[in-house]
LUMRO-793095 format. One record per residue (C-alpha): residue number from 1; residue in one letter; x, y, z. Coordinates in pm, 1 decimal. Layout:
residues N
{site NUM, 'A', {X, Y, Z}};
...
This chain:
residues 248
{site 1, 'X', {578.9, 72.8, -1493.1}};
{site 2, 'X', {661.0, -11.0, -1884.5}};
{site 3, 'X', {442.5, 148.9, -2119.9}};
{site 4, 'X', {508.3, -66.2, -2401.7}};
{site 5, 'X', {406.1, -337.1, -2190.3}};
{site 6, 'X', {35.3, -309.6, -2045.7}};
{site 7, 'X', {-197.3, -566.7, -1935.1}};
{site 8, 'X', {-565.8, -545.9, -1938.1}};
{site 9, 'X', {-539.9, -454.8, -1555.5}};
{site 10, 'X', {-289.0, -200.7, -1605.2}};
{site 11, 'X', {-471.8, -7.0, -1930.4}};
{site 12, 'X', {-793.2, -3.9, -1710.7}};
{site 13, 'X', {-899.7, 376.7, -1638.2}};
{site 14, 'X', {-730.4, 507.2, -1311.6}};
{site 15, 'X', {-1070.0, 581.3, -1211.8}};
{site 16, 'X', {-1159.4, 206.6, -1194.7}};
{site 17, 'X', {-892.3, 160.4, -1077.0}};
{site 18, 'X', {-965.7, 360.3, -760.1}};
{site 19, 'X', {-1356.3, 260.0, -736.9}};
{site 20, 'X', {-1141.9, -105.4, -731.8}};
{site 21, 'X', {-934.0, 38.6, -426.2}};
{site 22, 'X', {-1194.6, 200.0, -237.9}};
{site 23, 'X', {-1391.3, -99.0, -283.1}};
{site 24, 'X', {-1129.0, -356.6, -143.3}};
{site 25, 'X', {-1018.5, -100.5, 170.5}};
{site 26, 'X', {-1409.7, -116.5, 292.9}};
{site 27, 'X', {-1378.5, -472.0, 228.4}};
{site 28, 'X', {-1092.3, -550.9, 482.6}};
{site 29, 'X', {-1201.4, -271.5, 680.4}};
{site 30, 'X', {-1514.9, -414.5, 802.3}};
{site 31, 'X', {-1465.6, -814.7, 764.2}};
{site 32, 'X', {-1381.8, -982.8, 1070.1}};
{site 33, 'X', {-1346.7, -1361.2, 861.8}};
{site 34, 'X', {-989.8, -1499.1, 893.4}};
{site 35, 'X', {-1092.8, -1701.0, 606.5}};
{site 36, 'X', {-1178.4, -1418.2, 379.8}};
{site 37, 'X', {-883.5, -1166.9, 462.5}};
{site 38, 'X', {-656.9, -1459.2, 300.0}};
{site 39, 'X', {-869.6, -1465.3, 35.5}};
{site 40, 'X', {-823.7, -1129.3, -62.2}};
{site 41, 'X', {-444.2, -1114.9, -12.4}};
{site 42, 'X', {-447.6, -1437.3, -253.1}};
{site 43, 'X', {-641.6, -1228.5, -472.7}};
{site 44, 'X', {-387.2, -986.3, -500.8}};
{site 45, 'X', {-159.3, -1176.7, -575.0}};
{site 46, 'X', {-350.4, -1360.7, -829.6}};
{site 47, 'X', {-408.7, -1020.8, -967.8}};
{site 48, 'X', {-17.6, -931.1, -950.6}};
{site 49, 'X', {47.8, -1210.2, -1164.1}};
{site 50, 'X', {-215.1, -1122.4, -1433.6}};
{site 51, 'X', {-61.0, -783.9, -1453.7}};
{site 52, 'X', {300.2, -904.9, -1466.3}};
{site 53, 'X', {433.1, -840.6, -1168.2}};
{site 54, 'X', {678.6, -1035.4, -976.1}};
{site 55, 'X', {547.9, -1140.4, -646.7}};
{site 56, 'X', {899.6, -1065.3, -470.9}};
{site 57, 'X', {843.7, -686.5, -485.7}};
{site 58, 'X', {640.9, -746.5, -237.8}};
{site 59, 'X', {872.3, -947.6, -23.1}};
{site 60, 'X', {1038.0, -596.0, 149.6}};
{site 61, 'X', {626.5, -550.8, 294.3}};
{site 62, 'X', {605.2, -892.1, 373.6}};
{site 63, 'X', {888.8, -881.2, 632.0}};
{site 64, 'X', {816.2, -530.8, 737.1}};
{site 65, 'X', {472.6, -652.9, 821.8}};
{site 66, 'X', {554.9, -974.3, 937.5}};
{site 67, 'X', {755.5, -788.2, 1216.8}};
{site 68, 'X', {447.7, -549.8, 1294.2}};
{site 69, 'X', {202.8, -858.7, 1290.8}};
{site 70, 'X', {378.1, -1109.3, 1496.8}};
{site 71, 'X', {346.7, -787.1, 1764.5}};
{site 72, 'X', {28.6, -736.4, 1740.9}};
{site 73, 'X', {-99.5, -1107.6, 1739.6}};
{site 74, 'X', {107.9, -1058.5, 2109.6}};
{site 75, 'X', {-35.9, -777.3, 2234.4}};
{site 76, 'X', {-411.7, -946.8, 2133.5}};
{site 77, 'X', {-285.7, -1279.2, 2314.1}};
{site 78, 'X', {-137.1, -1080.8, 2631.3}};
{site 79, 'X', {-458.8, -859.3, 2681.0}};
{site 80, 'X', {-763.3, -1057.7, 2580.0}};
{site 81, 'X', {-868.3, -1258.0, 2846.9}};
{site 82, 'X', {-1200.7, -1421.6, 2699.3}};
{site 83, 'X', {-1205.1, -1753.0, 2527.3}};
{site 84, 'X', {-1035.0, -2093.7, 2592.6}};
{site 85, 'X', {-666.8, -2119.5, 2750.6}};
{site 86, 'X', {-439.8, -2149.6, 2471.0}};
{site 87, 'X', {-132.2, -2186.1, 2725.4}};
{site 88, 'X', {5.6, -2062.2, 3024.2}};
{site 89, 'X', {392.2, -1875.7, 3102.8}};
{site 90, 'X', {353.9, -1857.2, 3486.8}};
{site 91, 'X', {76.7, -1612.8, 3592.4}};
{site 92, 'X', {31.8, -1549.9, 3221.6}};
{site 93, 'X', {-220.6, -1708.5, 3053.9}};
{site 94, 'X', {-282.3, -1658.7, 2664.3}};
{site 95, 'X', {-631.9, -1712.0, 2535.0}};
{site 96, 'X', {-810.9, -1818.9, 2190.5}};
{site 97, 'X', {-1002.7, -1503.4, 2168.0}};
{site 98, 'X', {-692.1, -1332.4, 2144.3}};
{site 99, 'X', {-515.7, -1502.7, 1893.9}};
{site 100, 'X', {-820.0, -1523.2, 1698.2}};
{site 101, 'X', {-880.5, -1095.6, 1692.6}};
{site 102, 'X', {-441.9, -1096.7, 1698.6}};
{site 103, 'X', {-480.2, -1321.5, 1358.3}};
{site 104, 'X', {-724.7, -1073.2, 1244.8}};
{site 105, 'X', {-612.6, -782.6, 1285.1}};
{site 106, 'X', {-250.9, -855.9, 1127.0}};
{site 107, 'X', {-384.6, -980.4, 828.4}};
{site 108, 'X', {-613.0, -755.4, 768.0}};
{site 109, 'X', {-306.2, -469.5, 763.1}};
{site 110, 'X', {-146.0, -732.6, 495.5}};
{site 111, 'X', {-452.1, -702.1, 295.3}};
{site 112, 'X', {-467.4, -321.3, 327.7}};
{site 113, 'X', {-63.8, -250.8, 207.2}};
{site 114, 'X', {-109.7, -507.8, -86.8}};
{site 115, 'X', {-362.6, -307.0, -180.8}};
{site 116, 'X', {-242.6, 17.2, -209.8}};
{site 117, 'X', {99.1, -160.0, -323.9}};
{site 118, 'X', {-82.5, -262.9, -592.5}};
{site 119, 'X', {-288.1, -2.2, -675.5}};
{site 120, 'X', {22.2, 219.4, -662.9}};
{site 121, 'X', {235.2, -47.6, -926.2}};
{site 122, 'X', {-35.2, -36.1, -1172.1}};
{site 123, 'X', {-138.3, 334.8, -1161.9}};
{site 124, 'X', {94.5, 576.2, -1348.9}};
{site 125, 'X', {139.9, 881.2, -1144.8}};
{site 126, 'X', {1.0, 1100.7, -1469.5}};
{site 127, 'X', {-285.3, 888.0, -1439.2}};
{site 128, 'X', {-346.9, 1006.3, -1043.8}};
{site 129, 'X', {-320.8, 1359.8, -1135.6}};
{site 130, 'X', {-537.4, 1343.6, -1448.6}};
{site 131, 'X', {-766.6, 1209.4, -1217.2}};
{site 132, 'X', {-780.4, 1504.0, -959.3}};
{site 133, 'X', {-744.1, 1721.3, -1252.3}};
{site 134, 'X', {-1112.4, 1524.6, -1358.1}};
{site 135, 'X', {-1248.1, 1589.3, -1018.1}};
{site 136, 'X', {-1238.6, 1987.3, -1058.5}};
{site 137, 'X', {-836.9, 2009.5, -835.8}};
{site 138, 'X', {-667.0, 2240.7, -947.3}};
{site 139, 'X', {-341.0, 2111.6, -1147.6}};
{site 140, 'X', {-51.9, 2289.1, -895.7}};
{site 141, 'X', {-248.2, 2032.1, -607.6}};
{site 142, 'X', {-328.1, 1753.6, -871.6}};
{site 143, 'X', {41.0, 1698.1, -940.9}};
{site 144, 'X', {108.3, 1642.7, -612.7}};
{site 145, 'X', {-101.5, 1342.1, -603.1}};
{site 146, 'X', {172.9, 1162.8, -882.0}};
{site 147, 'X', {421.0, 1275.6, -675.6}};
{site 148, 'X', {373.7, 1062.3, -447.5}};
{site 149, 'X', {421.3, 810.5, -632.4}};
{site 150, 'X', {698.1, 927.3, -775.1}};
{site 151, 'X', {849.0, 953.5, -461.6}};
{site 152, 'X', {751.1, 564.3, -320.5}};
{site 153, 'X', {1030.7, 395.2, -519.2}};
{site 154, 'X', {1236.8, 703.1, -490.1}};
{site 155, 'X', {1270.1, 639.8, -99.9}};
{site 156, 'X', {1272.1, 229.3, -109.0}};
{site 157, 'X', {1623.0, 289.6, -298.8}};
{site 158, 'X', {1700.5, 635.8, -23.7}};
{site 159, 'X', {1636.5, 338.8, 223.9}};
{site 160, 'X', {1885.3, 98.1, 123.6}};
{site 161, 'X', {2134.1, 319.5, 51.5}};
{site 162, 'X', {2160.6, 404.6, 413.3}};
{site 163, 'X', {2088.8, 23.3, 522.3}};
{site 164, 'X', {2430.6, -24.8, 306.6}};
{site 165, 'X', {2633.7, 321.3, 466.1}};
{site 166, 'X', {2559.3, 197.7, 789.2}};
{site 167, 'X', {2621.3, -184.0, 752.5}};
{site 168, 'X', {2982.8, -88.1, 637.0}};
{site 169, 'X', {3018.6, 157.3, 903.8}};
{site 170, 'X', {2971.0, -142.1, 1128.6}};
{site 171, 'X', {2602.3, -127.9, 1228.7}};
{site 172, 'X', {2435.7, -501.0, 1265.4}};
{site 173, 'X', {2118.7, -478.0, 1019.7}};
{site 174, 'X', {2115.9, -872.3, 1019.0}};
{site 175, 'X', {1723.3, -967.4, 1028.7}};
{site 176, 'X', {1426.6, -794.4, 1088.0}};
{site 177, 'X', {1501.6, -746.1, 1493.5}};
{site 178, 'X', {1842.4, -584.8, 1452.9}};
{site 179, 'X', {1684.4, -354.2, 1142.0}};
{site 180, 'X', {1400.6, -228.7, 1389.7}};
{site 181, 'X', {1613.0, -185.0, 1693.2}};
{site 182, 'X', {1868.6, -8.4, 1451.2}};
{site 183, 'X', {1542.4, 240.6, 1388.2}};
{site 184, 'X', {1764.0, 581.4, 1512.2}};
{site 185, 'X', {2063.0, 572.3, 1310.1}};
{site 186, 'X', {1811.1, 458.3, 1010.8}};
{site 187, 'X', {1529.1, 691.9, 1022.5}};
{site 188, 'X', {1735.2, 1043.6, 1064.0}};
{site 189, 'X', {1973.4, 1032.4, 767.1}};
{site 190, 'X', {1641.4, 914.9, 588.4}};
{site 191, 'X', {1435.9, 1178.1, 719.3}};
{site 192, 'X', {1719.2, 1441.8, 597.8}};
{site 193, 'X', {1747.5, 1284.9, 231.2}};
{site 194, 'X', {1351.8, 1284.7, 209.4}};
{site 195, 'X', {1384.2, 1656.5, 272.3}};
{site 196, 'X', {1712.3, 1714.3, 14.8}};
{site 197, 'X', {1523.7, 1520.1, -277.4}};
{site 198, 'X', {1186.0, 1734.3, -196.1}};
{site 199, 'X', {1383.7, 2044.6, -140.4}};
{site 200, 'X', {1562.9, 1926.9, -520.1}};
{site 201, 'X', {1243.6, 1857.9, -670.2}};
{site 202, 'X', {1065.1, 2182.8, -591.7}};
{site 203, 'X', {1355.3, 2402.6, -688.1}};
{site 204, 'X', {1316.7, 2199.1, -1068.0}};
{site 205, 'X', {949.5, 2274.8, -1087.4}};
{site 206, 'X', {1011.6, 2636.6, -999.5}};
{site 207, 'X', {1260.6, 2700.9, -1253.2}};
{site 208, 'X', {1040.0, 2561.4, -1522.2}};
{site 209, 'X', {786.8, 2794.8, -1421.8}};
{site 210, 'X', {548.5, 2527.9, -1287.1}};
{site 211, 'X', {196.9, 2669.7, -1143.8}};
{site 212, 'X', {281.3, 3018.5, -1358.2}};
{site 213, 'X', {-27.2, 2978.4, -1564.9}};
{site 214, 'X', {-389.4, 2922.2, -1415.9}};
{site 215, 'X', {-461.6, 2634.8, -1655.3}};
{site 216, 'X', {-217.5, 2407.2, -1847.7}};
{site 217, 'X', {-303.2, 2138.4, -2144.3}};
{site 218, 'X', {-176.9, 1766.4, -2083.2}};
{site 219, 'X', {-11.9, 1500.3, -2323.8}};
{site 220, 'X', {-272.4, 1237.2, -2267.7}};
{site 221, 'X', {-611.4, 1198.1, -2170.6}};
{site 222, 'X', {-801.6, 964.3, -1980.8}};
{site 223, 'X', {-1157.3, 815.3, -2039.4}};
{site 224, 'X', {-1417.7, 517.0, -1942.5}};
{site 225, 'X', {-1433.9, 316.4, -2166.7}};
{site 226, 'X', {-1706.6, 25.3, -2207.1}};
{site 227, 'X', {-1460.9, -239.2, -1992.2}};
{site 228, 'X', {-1432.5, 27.3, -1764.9}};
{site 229, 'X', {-1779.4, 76.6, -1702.4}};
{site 230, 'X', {-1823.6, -359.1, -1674.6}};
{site 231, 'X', {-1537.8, -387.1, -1423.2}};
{site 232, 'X', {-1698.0, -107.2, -1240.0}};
{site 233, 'X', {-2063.8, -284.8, -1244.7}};
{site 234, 'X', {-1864.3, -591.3, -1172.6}};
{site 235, 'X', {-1749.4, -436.0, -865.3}};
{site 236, 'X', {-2059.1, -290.4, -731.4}};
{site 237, 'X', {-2249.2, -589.3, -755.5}};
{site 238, 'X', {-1973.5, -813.2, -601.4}};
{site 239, 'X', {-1983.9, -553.2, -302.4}};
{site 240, 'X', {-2363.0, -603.6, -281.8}};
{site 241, 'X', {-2288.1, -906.6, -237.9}};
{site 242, 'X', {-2088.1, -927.8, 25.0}};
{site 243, 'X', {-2273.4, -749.8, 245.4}};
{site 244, 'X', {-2599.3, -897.4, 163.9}};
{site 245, 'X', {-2464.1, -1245.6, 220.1}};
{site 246, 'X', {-2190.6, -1201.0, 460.9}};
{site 247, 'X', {-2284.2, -906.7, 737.7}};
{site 248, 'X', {-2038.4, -840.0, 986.3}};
């Protein structure tokens, strides 16, 4: 994420930020509305677009999940038998009930990983361990909370490099199908470099001494400021809201 280049959403505190977060994961966690879990992932993307992202980084989650959704909306249609009869494949009979908690259920996993995608675009990873740092962490276990976010883009490139080794060692990756039944020869060499790049990165922090001291000084700061503490109200009384109006 540019620094130069900031929106309002993106120079909110991290802390926000979060109470945001927690806010929208209790959100899709306990609403069982079709109609507003695709109001939320709209609102993500509405809120992508107000902090300049481009709505195709998502595209690689879309047709990950689109894979994992399309089996659970099956599994809900195959083994919920309440409802009205949908349609019938021999003994088989697939029910409304089912595609109704199937419909639910996959998009409220959508909602959930646009979420933390976007909570994870917009947050610096100094930000996330300023943060812990805040909450009384110590800084050795604070750091590894940027990591992590270090390391998300990190692995999305890890992964297609080995999507493009095997392709031109012959290995069909056309399509979502062939990618997930291709999930052996993908998932060790990516398991290995995940290891090699954490094995690299701890062997850099130990030669610059990192976690010698007890206490270190940062660069930047972070503090609430008085949009901080609106968006934050904002929140709160939105999630009032929702459960005062629309109980579950």
């Amino acid at each position: 994420m540019s620094s130069t280049k900031r929106t309002c959403f993106q120079q909110l505190d991290p802390r926000t930020k979060l109470v945001w977060l927690c806010g929208w994961l209790l959100v899709c966690a306990t609403t069982g509305q079709i109609g507003l879990l695709v109001g939320l992932i709209a609102a993500v993307f509405a809120l992508s677009c107000l902090a300049g992202l481009e709505l195709r980084r998502y595209l690689p989650l879309t047709r990950a999940w689109a894979l994992l959704g399309f089996g659970v909306l099956l599994l809900h249609l195959m083994f919920t038998a309440s409802g009205d009869v949908l349609f019938s494949i021999g003994p088989v009979a697939f029910y409304s009930e089912g595609a109704r908690l199937g419909a639910t259920v996959a998009l409220r996993l959508y909602a959930i990983l646009l979420g933390l995608s976007l909570f994870a675009m917009c947050t610096e990873p100094t930000e996330l361990s300023l943060v812990m740092v805040k909450a009384g962490l110590g800084y050795r276990y604070a750091m590894l909370g940027g990591l992590v976010l270090v390391f998300f883009p990190l692995m999305e490139e890890e992964l297609q490099d080995i999507f493009s080794a095997q392709a031109s060692r012959g290995l069909e990756l056309e399509g979502a199908l062939r990618k997930a039944l291709a999930f052996g020869p993908i998932l060790v060499p990516f398991c290995l470099r995940s290891l090699r790049r954490s094995n690299e990165v701890a062997l850099a922090m130990e030669m610059r001494a990192f976690g010698l001291s007890a206490s270190r000084t940062f660069t930047r700061e972070i503090r609430l400021q008085a949009r901080d503490y609106g968006v934050m109200a904002g929140l709160a009384s939105l999630l009032v809201a929702y459960f005062l109006v629309m109980p579950n």
